[in-house]
N, C-alpha and C positions, 0 to 999 in steps of 0.2 A: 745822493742820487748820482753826483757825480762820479765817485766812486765805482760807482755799480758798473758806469759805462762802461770806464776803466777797465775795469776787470774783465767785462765780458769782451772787449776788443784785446785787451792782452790772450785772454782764453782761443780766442778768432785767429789772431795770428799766430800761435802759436801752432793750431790744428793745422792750419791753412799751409804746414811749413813738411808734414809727415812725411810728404812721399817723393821725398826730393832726390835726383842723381845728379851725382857726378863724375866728369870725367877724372882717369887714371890718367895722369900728365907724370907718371915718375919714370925718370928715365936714368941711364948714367950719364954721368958725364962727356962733355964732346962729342957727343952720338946726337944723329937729327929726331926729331918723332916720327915713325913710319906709321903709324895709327894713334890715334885716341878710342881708347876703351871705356866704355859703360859700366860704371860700378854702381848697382843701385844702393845708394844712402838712406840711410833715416838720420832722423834728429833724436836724439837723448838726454835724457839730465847728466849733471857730474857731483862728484859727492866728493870727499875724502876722507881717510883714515888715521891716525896718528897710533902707529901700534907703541908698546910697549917700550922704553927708553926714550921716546919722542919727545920732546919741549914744544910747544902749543903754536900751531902753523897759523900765522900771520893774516896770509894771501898764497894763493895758488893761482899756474896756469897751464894747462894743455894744448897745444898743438896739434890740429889737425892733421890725420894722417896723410891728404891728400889737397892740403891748402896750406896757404900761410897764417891762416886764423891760429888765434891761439883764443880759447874761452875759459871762464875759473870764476872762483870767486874768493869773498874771503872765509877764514879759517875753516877750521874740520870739523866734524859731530852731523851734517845735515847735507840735505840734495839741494841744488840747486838748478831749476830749471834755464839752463845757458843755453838750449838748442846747440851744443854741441853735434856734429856731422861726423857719423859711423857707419862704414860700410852694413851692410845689412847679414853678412855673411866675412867673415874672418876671413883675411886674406894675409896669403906668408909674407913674412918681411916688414909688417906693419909697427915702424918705430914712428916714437912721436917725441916732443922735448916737453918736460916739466921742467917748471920756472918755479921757486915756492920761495916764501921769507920766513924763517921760521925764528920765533922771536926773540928779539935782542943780538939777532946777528944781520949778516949780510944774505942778499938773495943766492942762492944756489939753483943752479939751471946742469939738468942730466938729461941723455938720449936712454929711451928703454922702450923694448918692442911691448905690443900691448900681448896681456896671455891668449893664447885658441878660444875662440868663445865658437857657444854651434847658431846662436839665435844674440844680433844684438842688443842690448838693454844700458840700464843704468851705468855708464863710465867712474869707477870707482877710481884714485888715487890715493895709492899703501904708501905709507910713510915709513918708514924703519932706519932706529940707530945707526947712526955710522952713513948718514946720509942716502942710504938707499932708499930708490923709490921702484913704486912697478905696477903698472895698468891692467886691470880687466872690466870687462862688461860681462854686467849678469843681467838679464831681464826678470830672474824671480827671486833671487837669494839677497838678502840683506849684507854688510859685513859683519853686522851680529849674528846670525844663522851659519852654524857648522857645515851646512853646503853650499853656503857661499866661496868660489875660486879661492880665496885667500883669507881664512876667517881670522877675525879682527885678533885673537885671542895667540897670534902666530909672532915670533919676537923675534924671525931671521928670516930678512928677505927669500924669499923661494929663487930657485935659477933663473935666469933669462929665457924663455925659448926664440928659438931661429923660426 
């Protein structure tokens, strides 16, 4: 019984969390803020990838695009619901830092923009040899599904985009 509660107040909060904004605070450097901008956010799961040449990732972390949060969990193969904070709509420039352990070594921490998505969903992290890593949200596609952004089955990091 206890349990049940549990779960249905985990389920509670979590709902309770969809439709959340936040403001744009990214600025350059030495410059004052002459407005704060309304970016509507949702919440999302985070999953990860370990493509092909990859050694079996430890613990992962992402970085919110527009916070100091960083969410993750550990190793690769499953979603975890972290309530991760994604704009609701893909906006330029959106780099974030991943932080991974991948195992038997030291933590590795890289900057990578996340890819154009048109609708945001699940936050994947692509693991690839030679240390590259690279972010998208799909809302329908799996990374087993060949229309997913980045399908699992790919063994060189794709470009960066701007």
């Amino acid at each position: 019984m206890r349990l049940k509660h549990l779960l249905i107040l985990t389920a509670t909060l979590a709902l309770s969390a969809c439709a959340a904004t936040a403001p744009n605070t990214a600025q350059a450097p030495n410059q004052k803020p002459s407005m704060v901008v309304d970016i509507p956010m949702t919440f999302v799961d985070i999953g990860c990838v370990g493509h092909p040449g990859v050694s079996y990732i430890y613990a992962f972390y992402v970085k919110e695009p527009f916070s100091e949060r960083m969410a993750g969990g550990l190793s690769c193969g499953g979603i975890g619901a972290f309530g991760y904070m994604l704009p609701r709509q893909w906006q330029p420039g959106m780099k974030v830092k991943v932080r991974w352990k991948p195992n038997a070594r030291d933590w590795i921490e890289k900057t990578t923009t996340i890819k154009r998505y048109e609708k945001a969903g699940t936050l994947t992290v692509h693991f690839f040899a030679n240390d590259d890593v690279r972010v998208v949200s799909s809302p329908i596609y799996a990374p087993e599904s060949p229309q997913h952004p980045i399908p699992k089955s790919v063994t060189i990091a794709p470009p960066e985009e701007e």
